[in-house]
VEXKE-364720 format. One record per atom (N, C-alpha, C): x, y, z; residue in one letter; residue number from 1; atom name. Coordinates in Angstrom, 3 decimals, always signed. Layout:
BEGIN
<site x="X" y="Y" z="Z" code="a" pos="NUM" site="CA"/>
...
! end
This chain:
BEGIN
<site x="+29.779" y="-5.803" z="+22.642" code="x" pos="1" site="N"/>
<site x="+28.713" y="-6.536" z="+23.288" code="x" pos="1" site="CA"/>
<site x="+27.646" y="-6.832" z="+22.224" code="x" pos="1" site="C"/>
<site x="+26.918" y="-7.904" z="+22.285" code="x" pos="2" site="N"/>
<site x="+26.261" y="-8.731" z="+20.741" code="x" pos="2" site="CA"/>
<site x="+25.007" y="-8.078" z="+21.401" code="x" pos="2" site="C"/>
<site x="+24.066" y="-7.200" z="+20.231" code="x" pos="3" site="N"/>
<site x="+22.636" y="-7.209" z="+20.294" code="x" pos="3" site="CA"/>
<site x="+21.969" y="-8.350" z="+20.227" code="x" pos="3" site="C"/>
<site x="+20.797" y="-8.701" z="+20.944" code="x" pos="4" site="N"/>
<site x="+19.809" y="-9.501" z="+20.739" code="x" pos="4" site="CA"/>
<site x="+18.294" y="-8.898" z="+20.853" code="x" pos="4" site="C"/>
<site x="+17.647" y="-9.902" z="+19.633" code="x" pos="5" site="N"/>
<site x="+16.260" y="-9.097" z="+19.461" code="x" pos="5" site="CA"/>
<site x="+15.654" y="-10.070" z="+19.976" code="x" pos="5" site="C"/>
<site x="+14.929" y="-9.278" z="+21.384" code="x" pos="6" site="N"/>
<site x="+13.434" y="-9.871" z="+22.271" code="x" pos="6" site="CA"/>
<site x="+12.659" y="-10.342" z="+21.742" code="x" pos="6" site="C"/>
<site x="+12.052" y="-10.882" z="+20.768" code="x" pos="7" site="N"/>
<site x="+10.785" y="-10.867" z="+20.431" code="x" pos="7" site="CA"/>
<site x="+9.578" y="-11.482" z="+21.632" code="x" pos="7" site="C"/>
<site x="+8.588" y="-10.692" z="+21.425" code="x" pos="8" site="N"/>
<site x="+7.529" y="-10.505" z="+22.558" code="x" pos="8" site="CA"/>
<site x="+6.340" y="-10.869" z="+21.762" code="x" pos="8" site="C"/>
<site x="+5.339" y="-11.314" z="+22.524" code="x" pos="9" site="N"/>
<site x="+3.248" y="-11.493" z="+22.335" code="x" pos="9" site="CA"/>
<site x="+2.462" y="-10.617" z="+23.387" code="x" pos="9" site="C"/>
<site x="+1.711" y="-9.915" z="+22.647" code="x" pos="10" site="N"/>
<site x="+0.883" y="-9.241" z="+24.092" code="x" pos="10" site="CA"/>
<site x="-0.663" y="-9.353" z="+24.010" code="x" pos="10" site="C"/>
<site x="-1.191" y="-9.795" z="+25.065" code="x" pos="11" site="N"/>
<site x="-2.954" y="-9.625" z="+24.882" code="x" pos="11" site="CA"/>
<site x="-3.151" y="-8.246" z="+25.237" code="x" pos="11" site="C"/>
<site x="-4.053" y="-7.654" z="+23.958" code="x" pos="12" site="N"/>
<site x="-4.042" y="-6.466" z="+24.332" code="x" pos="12" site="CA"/>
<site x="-5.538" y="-5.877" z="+24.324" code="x" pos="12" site="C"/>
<site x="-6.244" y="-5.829" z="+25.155" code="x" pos="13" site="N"/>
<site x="-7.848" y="-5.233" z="+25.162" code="x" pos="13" site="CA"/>
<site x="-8.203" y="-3.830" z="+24.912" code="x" pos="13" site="C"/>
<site x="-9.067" y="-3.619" z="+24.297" code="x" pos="14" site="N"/>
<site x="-9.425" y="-2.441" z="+24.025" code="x" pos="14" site="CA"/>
<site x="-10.704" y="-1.778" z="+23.931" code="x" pos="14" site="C"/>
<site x="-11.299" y="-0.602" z="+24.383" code="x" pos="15" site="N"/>
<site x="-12.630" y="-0.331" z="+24.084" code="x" pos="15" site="CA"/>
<site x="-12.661" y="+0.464" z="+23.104" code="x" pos="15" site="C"/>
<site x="-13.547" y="+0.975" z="+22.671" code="x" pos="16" site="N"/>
<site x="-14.125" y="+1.610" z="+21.162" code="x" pos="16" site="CA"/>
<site x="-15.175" y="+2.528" z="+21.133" code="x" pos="16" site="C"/>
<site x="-15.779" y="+3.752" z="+21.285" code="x" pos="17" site="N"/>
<site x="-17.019" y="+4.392" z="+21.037" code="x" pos="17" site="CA"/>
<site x="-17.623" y="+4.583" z="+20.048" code="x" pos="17" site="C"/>
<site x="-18.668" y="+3.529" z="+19.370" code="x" pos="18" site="N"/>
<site x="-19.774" y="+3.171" z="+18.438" code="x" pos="18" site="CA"/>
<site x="-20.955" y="+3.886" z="+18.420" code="x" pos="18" site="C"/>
<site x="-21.159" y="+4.508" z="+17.926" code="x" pos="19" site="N"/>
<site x="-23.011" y="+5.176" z="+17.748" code="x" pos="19" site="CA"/>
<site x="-23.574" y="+4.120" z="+16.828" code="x" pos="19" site="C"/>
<site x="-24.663" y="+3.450" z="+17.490" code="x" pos="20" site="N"/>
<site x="-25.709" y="+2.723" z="+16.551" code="x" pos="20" site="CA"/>
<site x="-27.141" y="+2.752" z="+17.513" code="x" pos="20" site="C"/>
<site x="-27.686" y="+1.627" z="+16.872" code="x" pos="21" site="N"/>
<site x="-28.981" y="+1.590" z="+17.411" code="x" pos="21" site="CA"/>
<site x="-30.016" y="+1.186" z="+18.376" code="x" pos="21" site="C"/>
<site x="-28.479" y="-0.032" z="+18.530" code="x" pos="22" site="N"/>
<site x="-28.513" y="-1.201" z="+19.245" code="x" pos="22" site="CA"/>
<site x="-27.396" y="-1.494" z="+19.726" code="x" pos="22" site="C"/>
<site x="-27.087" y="-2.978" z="+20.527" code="x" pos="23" site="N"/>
<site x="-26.003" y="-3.391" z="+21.281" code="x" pos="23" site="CA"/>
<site x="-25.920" y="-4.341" z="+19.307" code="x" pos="23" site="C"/>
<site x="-26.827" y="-4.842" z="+19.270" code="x" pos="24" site="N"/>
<site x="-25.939" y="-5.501" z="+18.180" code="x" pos="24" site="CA"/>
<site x="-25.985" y="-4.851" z="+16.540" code="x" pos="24" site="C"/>
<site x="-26.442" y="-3.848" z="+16.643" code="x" pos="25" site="N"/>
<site x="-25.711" y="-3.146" z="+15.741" code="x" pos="25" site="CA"/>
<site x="-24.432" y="-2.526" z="+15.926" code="x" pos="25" site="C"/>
<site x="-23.905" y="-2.198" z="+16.678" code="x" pos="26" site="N"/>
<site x="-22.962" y="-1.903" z="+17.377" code="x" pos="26" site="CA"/>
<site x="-22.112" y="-2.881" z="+17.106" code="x" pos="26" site="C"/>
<site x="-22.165" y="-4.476" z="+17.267" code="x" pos="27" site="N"/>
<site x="-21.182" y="-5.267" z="+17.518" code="x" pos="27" site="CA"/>
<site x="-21.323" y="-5.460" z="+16.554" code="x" pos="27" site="C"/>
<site x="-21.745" y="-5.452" z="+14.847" code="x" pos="28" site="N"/>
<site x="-22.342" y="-5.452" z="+13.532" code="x" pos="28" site="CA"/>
<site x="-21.010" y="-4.249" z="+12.949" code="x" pos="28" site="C"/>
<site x="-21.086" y="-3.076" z="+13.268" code="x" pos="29" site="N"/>
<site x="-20.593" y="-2.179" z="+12.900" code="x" pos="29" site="CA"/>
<site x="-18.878" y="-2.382" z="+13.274" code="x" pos="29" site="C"/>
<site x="-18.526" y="-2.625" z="+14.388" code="x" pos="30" site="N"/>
<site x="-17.367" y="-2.534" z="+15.254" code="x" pos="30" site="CA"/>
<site x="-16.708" y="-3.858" z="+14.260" code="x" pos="30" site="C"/>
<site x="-17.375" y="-5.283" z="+14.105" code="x" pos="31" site="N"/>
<site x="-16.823" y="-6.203" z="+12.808" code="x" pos="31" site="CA"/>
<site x="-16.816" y="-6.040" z="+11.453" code="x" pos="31" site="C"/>
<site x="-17.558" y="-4.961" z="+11.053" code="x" pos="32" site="N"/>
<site x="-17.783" y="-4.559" z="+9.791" code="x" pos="32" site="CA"/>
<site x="-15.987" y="-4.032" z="+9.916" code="x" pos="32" site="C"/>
<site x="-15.239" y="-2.796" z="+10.496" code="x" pos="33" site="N"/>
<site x="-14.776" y="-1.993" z="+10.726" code="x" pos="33" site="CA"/>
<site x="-14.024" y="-1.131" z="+11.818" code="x" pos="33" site="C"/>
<site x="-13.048" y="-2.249" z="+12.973" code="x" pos="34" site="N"/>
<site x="-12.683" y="-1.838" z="+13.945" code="x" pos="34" site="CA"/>
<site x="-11.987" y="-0.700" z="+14.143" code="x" pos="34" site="C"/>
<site x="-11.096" y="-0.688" z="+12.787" code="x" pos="35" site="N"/>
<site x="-10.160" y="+0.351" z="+12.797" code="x" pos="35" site="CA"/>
<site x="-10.598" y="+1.691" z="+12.886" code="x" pos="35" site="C"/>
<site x="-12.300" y="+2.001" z="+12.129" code="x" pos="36" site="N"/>
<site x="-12.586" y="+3.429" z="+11.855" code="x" pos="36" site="CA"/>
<site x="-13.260" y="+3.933" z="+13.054" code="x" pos="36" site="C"/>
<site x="-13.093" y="+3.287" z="+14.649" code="x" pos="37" site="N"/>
<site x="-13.993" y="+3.241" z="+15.341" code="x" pos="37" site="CA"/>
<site x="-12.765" y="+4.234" z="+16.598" code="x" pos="37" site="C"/>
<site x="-12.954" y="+5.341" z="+17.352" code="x" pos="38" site="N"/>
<site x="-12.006" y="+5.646" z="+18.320" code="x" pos="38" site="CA"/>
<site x="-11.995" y="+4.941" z="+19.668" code="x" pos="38" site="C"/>
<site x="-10.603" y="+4.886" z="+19.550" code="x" pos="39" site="N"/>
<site x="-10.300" y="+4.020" z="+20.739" code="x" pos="39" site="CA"/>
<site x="-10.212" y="+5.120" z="+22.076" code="x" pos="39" site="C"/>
<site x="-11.209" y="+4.626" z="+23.351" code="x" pos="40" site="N"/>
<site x="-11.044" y="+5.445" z="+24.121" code="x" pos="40" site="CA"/>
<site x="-10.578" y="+4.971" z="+25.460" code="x" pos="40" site="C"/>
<site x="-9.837" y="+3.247" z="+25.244" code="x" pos="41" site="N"/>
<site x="-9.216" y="+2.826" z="+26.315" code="x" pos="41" site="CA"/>
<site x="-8.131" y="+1.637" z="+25.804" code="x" pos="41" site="C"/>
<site x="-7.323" y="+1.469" z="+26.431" code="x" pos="42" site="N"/>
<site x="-6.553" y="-0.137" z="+25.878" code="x" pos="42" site="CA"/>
<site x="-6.053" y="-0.339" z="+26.877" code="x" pos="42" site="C"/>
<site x="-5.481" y="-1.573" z="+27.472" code="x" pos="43" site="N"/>
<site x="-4.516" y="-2.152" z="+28.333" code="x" pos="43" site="CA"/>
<site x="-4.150" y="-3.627" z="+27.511" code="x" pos="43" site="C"/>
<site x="-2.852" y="-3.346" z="+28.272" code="x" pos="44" site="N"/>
<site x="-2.248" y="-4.814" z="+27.988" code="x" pos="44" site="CA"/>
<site x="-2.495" y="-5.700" z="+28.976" code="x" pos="44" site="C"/>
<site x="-3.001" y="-7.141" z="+28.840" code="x" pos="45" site="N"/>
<site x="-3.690" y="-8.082" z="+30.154" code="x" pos="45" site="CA"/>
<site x="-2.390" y="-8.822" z="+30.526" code="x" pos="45" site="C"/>
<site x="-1.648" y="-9.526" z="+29.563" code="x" pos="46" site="N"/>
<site x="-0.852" y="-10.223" z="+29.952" code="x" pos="46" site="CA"/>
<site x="+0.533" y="-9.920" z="+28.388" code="x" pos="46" site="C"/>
<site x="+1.898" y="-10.072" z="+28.551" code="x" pos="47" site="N"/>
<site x="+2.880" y="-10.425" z="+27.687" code="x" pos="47" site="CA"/>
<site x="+3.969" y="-11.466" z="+28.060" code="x" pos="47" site="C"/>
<site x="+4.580" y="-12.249" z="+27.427" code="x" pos="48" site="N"/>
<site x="+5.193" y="-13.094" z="+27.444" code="x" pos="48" site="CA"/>
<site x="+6.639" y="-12.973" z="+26.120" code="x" pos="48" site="C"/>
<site x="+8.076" y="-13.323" z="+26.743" code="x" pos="49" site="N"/>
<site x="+8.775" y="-13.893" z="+25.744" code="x" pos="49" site="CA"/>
<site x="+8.710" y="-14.625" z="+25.257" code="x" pos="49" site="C"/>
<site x="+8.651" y="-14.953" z="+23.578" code="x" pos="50" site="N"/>
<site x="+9.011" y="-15.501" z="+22.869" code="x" pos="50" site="CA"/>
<site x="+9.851" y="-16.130" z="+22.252" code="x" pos="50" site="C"/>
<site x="+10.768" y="-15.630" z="+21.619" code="x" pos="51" site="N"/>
<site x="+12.191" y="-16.136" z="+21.390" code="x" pos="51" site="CA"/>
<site x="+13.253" y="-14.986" z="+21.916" code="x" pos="51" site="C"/>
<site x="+14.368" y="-15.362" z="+21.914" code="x" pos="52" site="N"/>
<site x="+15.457" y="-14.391" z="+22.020" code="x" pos="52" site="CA"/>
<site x="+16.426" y="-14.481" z="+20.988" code="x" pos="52" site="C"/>
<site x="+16.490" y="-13.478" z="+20.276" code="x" pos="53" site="N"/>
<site x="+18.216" y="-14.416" z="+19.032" code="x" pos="53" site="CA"/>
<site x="+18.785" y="-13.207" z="+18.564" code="x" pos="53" site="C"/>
<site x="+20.181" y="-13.704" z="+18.769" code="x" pos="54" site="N"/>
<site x="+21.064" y="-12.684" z="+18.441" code="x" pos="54" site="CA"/>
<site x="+20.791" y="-12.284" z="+16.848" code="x" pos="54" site="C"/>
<site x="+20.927" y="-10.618" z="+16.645" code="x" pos="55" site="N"/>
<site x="+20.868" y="-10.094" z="+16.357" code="x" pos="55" site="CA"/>
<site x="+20.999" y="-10.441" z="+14.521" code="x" pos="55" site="C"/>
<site x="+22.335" y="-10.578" z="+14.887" code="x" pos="56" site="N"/>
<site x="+23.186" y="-11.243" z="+13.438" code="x" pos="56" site="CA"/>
<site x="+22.519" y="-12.334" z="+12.861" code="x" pos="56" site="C"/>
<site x="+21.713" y="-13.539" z="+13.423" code="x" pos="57" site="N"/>
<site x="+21.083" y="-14.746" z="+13.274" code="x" pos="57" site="CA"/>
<site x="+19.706" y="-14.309" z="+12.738" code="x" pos="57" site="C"/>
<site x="+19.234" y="-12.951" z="+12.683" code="x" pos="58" site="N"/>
<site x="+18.120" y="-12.873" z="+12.217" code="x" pos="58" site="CA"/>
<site x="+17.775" y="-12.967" z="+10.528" code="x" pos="58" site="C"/>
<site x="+16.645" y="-13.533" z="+10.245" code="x" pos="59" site="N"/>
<site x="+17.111" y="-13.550" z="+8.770" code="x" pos="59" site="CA"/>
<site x="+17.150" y="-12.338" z="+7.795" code="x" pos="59" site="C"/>
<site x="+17.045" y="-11.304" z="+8.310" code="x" pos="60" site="N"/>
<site x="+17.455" y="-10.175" z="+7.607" code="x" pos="60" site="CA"/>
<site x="+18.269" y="-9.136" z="+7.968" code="x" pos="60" site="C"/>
<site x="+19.484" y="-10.084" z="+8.760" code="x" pos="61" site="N"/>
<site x="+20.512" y="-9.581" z="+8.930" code="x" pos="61" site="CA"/>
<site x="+21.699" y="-9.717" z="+7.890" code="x" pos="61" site="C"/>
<site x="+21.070" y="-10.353" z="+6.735" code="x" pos="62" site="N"/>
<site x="+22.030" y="-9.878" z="+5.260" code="x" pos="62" site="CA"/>
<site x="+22.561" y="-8.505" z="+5.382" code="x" pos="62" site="C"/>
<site x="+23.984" y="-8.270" z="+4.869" code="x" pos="63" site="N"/>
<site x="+24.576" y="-7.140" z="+4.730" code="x" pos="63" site="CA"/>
<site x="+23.578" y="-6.232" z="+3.558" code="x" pos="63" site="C"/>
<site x="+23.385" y="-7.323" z="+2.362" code="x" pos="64" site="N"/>
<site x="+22.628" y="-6.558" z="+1.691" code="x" pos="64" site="CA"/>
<site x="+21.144" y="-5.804" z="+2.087" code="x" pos="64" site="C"/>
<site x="+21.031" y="-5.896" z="+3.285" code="x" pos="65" site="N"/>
<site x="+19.583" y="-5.250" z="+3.800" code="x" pos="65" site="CA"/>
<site x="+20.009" y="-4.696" z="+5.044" code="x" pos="65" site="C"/>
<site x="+21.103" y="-4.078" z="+4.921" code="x" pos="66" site="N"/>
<site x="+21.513" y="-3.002" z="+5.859" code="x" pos="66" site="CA"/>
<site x="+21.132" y="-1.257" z="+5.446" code="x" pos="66" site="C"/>
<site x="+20.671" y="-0.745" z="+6.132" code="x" pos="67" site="N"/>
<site x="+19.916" y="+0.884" z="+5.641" code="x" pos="67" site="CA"/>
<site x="+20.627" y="+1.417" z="+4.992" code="x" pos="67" site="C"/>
<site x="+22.169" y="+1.273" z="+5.327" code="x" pos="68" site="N"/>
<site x="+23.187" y="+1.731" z="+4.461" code="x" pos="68" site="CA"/>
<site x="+23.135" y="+1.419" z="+2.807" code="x" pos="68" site="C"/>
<site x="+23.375" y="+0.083" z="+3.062" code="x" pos="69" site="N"/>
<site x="+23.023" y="-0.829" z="+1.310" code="x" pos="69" site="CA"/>
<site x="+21.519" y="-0.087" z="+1.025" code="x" pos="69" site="C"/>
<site x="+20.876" y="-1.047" z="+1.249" code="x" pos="70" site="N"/>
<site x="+19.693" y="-0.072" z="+0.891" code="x" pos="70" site="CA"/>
<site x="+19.582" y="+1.421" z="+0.161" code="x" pos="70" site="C"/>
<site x="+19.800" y="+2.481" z="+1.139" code="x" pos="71" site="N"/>
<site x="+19.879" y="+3.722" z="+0.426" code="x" pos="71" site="CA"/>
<site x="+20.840" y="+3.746" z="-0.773" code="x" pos="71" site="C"/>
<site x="+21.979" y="+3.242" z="-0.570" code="x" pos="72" site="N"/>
<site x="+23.016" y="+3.489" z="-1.943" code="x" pos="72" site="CA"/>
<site x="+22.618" y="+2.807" z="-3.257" code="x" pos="72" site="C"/>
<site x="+22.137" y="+1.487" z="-2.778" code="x" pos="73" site="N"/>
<site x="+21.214" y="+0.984" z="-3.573" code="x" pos="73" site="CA"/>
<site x="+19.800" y="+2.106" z="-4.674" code="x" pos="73" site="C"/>
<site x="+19.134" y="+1.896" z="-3.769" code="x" pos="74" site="N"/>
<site x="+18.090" y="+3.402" z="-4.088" code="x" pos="74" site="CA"/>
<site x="+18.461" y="+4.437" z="-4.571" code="x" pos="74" site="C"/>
<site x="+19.496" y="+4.928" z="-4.114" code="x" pos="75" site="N"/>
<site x="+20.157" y="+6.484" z="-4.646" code="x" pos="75" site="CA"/>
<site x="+20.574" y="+6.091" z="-5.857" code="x" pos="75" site="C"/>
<site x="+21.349" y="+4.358" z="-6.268" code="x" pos="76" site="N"/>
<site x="+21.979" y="+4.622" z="-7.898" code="x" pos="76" site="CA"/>
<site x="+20.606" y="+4.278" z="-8.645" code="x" pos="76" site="C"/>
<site x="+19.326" y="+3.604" z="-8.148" code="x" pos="77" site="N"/>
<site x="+18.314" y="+3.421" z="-9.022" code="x" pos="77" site="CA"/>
<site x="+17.673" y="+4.764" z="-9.687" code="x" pos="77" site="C"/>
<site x="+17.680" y="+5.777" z="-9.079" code="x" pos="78" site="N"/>
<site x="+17.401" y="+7.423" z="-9.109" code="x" pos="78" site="CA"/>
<site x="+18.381" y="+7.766" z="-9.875" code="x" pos="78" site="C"/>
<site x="+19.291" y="+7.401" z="-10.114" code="x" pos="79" site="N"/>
<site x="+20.655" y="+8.837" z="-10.332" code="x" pos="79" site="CA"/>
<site x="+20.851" y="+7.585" z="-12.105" code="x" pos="79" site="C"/>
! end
């Protein structure tokens, strides 16, 4: 039976807990730096399919970029 990879989009919202001084220091800080900020909520609003394509059709479904190749690859660059 042929794998196929889903590919998906999701809107995804999120809140953040900021210490500042202000509301717009806050929104100052949170664009400076979203990532360093803890997330203390998320939901997904809406997702949708995108494409669907078999597996094999993907473009890095080269044999040569199989985990297998790969590692043996890697292992003779080491050895």
């Amino acid at each position: 039976m042929p794998t196929y990879h889903v590919k998906c989009y999701e809107t995804v919202s999120f809140t953040v807990a900021v210490e500042a001084e202000s509301e717009e220091q806050a929104r100052e800080l949170a664009h400076a730096d979203i990532n360093s900020f803890e997330v203390i909520s998320e939901a997904t609003s809406e997702w949708d399919i995108e494409e669907v394509i078999l597996e094999s059709e993907e473009w890095y479904s080269d044999d040569s970029l199989t985990s297998e190749s790969y590692y043996n690859g890697m292992k003779d660059q080491v050895n």
